[in-house]
VEXZA-922567 format. One record per atom (N, C-alpha, C): x, y, z; atom name; residue number from 1. Coordinates in nm, 2 decimals. Layout:
<recs>
px=X&py=Y&pz=Z&atomo=CA&num=NUM;
...
</recs>
This chain:
<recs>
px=0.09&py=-0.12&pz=0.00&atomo=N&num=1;
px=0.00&py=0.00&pz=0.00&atomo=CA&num=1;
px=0.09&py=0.12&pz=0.00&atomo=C&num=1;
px=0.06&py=0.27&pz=-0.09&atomo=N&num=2;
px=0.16&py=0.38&pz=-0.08&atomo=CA&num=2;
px=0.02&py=0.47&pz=-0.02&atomo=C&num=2;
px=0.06&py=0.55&pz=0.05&atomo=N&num=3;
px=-0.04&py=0.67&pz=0.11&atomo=CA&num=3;
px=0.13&py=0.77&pz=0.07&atomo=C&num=3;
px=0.14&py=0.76&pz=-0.03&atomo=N&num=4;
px=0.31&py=0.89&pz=-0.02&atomo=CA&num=4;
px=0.44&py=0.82&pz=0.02&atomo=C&num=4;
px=0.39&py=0.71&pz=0.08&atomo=N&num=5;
px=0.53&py=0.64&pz=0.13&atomo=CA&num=5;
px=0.50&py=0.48&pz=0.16&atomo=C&num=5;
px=0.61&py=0.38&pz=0.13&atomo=N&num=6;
px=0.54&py=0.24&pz=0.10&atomo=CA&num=6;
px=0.50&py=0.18&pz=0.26&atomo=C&num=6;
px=0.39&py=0.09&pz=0.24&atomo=N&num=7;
px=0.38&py=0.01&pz=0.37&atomo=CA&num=7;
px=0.31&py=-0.12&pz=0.35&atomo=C&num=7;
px=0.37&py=-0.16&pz=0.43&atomo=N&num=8;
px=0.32&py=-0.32&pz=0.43&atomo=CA&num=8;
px=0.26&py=-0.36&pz=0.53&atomo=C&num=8;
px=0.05&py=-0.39&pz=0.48&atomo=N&num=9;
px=0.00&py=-0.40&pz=0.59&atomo=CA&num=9;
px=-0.08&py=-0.54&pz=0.64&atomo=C&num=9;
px=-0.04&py=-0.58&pz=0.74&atomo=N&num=10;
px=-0.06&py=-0.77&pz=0.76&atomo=CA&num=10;
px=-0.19&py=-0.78&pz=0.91&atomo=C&num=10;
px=-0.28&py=-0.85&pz=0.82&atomo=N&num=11;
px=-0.41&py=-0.85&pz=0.94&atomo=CA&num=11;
px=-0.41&py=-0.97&pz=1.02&atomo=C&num=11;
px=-0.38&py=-0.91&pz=1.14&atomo=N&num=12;
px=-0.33&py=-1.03&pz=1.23&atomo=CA&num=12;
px=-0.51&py=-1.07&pz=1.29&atomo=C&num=12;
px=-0.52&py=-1.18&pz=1.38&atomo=N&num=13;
px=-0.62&py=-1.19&pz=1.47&atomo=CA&num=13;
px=-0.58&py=-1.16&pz=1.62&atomo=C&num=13;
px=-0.42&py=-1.17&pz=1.65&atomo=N&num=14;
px=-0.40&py=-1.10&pz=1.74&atomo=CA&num=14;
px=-0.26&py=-1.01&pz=1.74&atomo=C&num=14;
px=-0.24&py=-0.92&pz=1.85&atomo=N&num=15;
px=-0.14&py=-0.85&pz=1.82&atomo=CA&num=15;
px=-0.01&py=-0.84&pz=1.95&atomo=C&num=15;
px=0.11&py=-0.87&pz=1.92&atomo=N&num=16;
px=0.18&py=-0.86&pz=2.03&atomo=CA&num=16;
px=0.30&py=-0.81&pz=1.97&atomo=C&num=16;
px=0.36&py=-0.67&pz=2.07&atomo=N&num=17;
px=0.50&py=-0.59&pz=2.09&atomo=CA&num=17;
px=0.58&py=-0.69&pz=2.01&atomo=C&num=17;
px=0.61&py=-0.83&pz=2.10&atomo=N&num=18;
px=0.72&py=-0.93&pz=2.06&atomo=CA&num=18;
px=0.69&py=-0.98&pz=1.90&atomo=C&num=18;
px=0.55&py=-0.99&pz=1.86&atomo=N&num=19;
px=0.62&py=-1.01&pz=1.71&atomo=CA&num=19;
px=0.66&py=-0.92&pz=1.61&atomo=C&num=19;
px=0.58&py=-0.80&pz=1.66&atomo=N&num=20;
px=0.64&py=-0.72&pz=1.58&atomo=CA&num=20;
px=0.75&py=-0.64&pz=1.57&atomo=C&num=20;
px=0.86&py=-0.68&pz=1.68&atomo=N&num=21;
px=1.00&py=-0.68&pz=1.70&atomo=CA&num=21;
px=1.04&py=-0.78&pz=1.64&atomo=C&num=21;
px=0.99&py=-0.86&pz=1.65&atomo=N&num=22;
px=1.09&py=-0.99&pz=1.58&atomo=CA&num=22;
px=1.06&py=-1.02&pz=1.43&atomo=C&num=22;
px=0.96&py=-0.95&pz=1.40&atomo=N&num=23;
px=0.94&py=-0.97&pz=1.26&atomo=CA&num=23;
px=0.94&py=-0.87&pz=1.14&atomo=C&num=23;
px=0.95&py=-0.70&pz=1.23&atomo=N&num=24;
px=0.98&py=-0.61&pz=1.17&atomo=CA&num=24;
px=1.06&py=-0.56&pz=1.10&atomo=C&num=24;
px=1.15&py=-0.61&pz=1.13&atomo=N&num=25;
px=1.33&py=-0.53&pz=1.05&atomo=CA&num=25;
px=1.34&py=-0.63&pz=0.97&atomo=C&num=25;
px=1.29&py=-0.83&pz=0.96&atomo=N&num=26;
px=1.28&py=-0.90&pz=0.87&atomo=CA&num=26;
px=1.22&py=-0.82&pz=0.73&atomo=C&num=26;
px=1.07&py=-0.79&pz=0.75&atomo=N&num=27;
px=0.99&py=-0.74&pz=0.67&atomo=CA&num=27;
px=1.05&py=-0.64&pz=0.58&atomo=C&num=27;
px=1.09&py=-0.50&pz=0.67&atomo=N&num=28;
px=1.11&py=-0.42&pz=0.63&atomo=CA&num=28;
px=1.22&py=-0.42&pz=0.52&atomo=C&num=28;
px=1.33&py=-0.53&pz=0.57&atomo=N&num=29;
px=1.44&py=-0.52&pz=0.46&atomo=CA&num=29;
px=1.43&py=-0.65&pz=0.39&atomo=C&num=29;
px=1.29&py=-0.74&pz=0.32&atomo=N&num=30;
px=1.32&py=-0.84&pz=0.28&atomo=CA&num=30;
px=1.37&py=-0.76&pz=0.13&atomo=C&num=30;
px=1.41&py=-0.89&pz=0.05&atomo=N&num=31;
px=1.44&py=-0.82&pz=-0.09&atomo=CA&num=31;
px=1.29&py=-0.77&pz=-0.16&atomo=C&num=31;
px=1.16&py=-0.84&pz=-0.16&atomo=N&num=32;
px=1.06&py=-0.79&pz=-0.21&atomo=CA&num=32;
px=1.03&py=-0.64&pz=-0.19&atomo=C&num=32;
px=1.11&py=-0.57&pz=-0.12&atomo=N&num=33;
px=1.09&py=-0.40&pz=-0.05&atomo=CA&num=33;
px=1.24&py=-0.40&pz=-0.10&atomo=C&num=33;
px=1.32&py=-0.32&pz=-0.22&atomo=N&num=34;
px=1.44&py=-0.30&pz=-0.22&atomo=CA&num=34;
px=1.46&py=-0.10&pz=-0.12&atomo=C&num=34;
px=1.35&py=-0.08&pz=-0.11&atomo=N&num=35;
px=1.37&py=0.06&pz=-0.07&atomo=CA&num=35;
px=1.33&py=0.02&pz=0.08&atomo=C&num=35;
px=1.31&py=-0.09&pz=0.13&atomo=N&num=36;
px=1.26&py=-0.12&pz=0.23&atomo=CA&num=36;
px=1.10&py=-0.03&pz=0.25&atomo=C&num=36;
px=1.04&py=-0.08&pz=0.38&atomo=N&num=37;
px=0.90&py=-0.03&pz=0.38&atomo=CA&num=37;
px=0.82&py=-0.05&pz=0.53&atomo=C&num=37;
px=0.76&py=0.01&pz=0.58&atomo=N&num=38;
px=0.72&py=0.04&pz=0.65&atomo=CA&num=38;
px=0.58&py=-0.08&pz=0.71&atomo=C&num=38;
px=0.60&py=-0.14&pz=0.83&atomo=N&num=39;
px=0.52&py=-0.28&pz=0.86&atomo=CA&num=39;
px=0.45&py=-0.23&pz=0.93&atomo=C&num=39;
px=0.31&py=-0.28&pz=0.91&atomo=N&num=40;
px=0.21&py=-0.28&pz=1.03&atomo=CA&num=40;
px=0.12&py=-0.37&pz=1.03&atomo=C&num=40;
px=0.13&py=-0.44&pz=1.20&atomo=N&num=41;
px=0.03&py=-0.54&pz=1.22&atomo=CA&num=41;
px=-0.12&py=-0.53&pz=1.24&atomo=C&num=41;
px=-0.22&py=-0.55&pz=1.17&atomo=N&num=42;
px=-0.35&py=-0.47&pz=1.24&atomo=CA&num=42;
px=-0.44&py=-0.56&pz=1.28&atomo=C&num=42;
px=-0.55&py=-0.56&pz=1.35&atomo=N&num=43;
px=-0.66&py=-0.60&pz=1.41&atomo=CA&num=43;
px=-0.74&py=-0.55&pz=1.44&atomo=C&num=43;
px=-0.86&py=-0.61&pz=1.30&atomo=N&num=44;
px=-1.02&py=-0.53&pz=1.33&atomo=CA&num=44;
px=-1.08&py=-0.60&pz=1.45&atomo=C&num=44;
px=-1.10&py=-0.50&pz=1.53&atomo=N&num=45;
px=-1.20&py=-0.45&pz=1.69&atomo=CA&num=45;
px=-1.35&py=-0.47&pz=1.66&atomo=C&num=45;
px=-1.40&py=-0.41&pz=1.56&atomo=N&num=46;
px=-1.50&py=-0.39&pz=1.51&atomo=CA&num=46;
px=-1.50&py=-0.34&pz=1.32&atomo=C&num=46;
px=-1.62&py=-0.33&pz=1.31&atomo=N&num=47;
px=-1.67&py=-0.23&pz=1.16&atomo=CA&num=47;
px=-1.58&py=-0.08&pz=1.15&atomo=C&num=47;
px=-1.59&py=-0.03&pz=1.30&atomo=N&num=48;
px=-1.56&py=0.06&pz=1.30&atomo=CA&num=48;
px=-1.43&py=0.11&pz=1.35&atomo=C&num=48;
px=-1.35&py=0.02&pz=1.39&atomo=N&num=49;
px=-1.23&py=0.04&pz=1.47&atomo=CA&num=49;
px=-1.14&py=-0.10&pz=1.49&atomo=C&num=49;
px=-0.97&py=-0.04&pz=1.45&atomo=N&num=50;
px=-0.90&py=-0.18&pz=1.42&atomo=CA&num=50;
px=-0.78&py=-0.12&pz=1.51&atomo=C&num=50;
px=-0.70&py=-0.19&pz=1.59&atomo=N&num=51;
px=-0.58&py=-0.17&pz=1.64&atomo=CA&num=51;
px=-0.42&py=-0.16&pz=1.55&atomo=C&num=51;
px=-0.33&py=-0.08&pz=1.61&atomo=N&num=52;
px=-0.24&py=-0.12&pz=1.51&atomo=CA&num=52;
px=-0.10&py=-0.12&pz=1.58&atomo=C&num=52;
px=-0.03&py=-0.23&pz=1.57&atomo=N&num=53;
px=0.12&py=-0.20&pz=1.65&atomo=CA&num=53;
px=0.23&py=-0.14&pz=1.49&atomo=C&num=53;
px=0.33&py=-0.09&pz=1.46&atomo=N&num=54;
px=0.36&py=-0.03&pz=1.38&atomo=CA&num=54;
px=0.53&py=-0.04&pz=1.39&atomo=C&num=54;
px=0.59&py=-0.09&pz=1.27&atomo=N&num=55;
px=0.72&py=-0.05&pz=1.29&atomo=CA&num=55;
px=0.76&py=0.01&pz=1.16&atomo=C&num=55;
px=0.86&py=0.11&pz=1.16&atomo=N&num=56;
px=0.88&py=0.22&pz=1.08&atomo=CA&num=56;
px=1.01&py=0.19&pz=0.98&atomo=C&num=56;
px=1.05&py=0.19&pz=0.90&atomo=N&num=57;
px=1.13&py=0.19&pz=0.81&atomo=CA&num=57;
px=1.30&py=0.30&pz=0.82&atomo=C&num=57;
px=1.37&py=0.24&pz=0.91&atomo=N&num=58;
px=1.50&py=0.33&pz=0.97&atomo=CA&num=58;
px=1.45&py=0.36&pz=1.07&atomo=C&num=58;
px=1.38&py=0.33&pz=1.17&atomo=N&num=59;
px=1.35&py=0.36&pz=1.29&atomo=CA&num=59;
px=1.29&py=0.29&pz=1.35&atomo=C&num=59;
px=1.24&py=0.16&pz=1.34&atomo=N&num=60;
px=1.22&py=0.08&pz=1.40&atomo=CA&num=60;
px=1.08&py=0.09&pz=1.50&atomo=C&num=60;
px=1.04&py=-0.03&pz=1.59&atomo=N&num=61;
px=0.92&py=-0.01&pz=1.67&atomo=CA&num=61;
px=0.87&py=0.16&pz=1.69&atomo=C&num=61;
px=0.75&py=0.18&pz=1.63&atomo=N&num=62;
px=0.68&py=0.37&pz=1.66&atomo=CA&num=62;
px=0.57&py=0.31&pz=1.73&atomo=C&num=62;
px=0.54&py=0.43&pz=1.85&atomo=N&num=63;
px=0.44&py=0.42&pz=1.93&atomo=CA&num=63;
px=0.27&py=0.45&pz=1.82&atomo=C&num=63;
px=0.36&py=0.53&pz=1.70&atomo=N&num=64;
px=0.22&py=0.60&pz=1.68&atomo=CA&num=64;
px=0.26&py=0.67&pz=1.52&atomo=C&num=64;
px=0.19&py=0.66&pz=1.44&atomo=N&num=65;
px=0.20&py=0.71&pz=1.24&atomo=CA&num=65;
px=0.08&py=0.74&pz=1.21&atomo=C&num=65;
px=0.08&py=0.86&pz=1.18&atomo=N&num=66;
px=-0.04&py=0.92&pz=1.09&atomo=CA&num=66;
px=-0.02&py=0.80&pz=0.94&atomo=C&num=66;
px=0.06&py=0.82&pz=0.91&atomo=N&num=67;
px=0.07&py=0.79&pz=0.72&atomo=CA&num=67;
px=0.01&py=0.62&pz=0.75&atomo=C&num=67;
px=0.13&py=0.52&pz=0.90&atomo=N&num=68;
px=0.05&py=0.39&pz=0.86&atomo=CA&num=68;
px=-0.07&py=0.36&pz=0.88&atomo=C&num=68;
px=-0.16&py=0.50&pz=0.97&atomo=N&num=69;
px=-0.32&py=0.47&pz=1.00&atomo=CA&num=69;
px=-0.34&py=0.46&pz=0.87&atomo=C&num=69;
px=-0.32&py=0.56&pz=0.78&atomo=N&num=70;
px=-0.39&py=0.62&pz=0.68&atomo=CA&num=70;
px=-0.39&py=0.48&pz=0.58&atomo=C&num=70;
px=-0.27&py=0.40&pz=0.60&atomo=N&num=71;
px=-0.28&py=0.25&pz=0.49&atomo=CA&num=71;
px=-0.33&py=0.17&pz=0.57&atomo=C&num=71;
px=-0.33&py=0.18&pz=0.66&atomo=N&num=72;
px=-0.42&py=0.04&pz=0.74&atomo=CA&num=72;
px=-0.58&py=0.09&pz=0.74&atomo=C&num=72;
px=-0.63&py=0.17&pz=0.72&atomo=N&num=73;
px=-0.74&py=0.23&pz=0.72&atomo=CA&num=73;
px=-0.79&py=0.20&pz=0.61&atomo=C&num=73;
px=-0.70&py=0.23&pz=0.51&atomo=N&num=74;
px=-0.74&py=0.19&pz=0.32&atomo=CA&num=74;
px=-0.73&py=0.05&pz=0.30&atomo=C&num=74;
px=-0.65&py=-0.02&pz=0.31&atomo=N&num=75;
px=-0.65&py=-0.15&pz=0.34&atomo=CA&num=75;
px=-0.75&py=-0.20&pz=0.39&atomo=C&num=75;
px=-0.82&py=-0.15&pz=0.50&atomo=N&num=76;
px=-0.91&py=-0.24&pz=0.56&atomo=CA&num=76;
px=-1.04&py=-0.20&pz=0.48&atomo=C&num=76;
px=-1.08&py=-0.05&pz=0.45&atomo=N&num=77;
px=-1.18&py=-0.04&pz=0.37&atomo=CA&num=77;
px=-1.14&py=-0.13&pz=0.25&atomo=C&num=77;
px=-1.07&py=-0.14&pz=0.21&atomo=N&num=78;
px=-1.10&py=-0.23&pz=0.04&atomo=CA&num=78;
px=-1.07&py=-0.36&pz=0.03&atomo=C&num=78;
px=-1.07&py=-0.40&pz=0.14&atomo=N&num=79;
px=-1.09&py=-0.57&pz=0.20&atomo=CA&num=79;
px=-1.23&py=-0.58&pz=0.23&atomo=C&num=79;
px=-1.27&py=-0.49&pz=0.27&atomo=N&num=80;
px=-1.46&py=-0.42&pz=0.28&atomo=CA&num=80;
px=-1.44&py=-0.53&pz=0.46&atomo=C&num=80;
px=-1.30&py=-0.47&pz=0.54&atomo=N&num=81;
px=-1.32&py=-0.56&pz=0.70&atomo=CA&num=81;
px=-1.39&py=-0.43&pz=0.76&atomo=C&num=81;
px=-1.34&py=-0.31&pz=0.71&atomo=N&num=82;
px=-1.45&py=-0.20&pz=0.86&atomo=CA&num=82;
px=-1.51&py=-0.13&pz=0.74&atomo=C&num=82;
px=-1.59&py=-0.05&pz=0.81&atomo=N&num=83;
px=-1.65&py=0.13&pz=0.70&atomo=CA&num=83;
px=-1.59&py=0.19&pz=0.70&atomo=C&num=83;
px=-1.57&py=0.31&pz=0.61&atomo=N&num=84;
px=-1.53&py=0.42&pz=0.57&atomo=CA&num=84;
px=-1.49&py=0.49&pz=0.66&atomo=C&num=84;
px=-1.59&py=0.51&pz=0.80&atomo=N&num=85;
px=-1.54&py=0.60&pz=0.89&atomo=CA&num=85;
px=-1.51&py=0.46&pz=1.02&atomo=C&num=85;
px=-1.35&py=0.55&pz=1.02&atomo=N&num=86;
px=-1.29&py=0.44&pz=1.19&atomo=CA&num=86;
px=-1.18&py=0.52&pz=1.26&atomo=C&num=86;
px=-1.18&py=0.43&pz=1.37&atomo=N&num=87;
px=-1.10&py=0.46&pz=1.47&atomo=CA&num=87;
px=-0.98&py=0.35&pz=1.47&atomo=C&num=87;
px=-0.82&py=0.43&pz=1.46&atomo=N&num=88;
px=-0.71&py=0.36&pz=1.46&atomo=CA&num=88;
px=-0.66&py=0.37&pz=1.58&atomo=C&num=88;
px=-0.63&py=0.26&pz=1.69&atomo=N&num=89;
px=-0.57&py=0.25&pz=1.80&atomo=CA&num=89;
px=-0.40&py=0.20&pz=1.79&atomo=C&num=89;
px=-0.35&py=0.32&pz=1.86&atomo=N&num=90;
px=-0.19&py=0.25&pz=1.88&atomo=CA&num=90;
px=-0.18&py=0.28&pz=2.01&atomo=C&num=90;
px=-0.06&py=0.24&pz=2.04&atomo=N&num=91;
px=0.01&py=0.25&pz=2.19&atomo=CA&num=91;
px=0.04&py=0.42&pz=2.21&atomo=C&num=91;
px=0.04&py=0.49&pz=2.11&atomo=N&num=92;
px=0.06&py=0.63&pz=2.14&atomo=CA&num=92;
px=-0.03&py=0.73&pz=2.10&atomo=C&num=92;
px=-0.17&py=0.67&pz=2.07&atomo=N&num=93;
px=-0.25&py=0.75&pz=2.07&atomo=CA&num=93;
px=-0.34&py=0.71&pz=1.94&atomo=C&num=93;
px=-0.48&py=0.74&pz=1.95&atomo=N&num=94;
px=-0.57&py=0.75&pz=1.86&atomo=CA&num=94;
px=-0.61&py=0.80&pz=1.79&atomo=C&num=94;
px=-0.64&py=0.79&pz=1.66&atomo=N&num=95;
px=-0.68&py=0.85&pz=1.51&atomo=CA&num=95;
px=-0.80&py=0.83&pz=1.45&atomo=C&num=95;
px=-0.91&py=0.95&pz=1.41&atomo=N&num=96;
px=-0.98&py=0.91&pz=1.39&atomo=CA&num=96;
px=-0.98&py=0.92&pz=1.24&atomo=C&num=96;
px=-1.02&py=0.80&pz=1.14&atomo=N&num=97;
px=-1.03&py=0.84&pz=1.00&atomo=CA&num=97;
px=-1.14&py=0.83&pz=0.90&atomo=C&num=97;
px=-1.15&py=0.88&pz=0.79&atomo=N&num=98;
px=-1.22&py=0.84&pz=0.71&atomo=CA&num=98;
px=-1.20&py=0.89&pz=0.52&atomo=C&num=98;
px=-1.27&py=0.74&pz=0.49&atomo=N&num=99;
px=-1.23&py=0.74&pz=0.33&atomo=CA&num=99;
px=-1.34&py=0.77&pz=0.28&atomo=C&num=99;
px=-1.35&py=0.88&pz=0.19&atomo=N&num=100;
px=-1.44&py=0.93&pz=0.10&atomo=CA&num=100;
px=-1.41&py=0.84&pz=-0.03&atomo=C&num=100;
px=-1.58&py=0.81&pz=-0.13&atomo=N&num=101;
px=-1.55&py=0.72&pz=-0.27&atomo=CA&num=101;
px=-1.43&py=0.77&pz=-0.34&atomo=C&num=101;
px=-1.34&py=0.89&pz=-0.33&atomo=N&num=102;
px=-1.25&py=0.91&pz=-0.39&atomo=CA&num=102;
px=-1.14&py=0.89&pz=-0.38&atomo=C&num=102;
px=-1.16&py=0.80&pz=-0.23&atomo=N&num=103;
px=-1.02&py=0.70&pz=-0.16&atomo=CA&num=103;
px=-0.93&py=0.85&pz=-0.12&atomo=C&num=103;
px=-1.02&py=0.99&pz=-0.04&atomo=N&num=104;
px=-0.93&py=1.10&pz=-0.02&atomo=CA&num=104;
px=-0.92&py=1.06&pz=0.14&atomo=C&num=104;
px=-0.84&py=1.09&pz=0.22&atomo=N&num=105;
px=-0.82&py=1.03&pz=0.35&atomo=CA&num=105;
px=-0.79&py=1.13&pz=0.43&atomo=C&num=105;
px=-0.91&py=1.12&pz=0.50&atomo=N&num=106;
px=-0.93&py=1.28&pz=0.63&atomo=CA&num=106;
px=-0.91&py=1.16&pz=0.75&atomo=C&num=106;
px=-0.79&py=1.27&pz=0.88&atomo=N&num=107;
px=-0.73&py=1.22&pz=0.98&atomo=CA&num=107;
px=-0.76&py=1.31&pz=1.08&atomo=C&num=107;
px=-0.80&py=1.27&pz=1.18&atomo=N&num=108;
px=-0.80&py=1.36&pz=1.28&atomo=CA&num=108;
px=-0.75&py=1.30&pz=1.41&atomo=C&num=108;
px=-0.67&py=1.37&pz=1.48&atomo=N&num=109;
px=-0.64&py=1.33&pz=1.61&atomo=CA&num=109;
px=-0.57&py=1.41&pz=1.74&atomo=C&num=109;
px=-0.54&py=1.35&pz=1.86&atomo=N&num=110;
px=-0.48&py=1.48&pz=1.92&atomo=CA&num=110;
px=-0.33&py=1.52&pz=1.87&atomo=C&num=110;
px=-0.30&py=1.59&pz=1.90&atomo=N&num=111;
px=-0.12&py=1.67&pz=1.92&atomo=CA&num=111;
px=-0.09&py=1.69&pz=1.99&atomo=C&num=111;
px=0.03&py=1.66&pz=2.04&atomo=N&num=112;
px=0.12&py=1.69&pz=2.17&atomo=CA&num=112;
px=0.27&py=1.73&pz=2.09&atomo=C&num=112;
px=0.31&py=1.81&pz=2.19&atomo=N&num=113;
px=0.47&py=1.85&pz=2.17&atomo=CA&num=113;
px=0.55&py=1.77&pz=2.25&atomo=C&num=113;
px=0.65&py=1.68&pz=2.18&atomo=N&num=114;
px=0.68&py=1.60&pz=2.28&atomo=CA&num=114;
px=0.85&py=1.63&pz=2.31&atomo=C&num=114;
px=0.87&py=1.72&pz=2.19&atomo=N&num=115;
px=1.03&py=1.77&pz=2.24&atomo=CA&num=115;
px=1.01&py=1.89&pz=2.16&atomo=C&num=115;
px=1.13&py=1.96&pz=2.22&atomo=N&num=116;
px=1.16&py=2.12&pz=2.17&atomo=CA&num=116;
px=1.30&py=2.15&pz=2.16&atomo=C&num=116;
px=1.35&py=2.22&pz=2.09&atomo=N&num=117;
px=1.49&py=2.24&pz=2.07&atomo=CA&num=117;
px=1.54&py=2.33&pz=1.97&atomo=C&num=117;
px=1.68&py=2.33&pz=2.01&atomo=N&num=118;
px=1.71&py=2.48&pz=1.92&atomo=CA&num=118;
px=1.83&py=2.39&pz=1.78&atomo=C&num=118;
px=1.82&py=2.50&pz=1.67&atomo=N&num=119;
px=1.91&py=2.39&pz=1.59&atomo=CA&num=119;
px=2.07&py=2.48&pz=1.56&atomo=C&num=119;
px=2.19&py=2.47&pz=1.53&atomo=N&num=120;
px=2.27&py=2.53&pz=1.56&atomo=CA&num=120;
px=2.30&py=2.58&pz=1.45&atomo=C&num=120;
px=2.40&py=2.72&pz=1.42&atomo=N&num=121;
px=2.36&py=2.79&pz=1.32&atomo=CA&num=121;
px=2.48&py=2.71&pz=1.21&atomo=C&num=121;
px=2.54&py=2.61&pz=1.25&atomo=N&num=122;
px=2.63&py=2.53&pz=1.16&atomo=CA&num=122;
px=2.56&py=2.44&pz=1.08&atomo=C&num=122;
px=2.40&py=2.37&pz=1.15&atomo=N&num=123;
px=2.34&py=2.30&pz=1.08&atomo=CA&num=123;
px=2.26&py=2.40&pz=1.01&atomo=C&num=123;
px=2.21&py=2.50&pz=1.03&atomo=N&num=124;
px=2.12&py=2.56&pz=0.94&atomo=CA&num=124;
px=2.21&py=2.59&pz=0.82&atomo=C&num=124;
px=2.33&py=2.65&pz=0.84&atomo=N&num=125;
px=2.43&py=2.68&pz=0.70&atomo=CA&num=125;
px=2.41&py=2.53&pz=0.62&atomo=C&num=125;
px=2.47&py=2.42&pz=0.64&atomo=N&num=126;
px=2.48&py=2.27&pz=0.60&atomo=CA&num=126;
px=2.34&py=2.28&pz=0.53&atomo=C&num=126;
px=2.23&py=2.27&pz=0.60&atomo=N&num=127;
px=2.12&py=2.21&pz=0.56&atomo=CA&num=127;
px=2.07&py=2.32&pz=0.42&atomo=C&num=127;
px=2.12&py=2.43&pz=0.45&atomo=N&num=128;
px=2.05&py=2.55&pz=0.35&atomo=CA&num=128;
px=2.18&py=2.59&pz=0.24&atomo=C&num=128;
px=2.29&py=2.46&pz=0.30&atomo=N&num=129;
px=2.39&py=2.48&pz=0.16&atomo=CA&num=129;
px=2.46&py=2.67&pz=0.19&atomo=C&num=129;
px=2.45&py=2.71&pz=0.26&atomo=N&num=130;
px=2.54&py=2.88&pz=0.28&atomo=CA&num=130;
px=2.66&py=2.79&pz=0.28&atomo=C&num=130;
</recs>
């Protein structure tokens, strides 16, 4: 599934931390992904709501992805497992979504600032090429 960025999404019946450590960094770098790709295990709750443990592509186990709700959300609508409008559950917080017939994908959920920081004026030269 691409939502902008690749992901690979696997409908478990149940969900645990431990496999998705042990089987993430497999997934991610098999040869069928040469750019590698982003894993998530999901579980429909209901019609309306599926769980999702997530591991990220160069960063390993994430509490929490806007982009993998957004494919595990599409994925599950066009397996026709929930409706259009659902609730994605992670360990770092809930998303509410929904797919319009034009497969356009509205997300809503809370925000937190979870760090802050200053960046140094050697990386802003670097990054901006001065």
């Amino acid at each position: 599934m691409s939502v902008g960025n690749p992901h690979c999404v696997i409908v478990c019946t149940k969900l645990t931390k431990a496999e998705i450590i042990k089987h993430g960094s497999e997934i991610e770098n098999h040869p069928m992904f040469p750019n590698r790709i982003n894993v998530q295990f999901a579980k429909v709750l209901s019609r309306n709501e599926v769980e999702i443990l997530i591991w990220e592509r160069g960063a390993g186990y994430t509490l929490a992805s806007g982009s993998s709700s957004c494919a595990v959300a599409a994925v599950m609508v066009k397996k026709g497992l929930t409706d259009r409008k659902l609730t994605v559950k992670m360990p770092g917080g809930i998303l509410q979504l929904e797919i319009d017939e034009f497969w356009n994908i509205r997300m809503e959920g809370e925000v937190k600032e979870i760090a802050s920081g200053y960046l140094s004026d050697e990386l802003i030269a670097d990054v901006l090429c001065l």
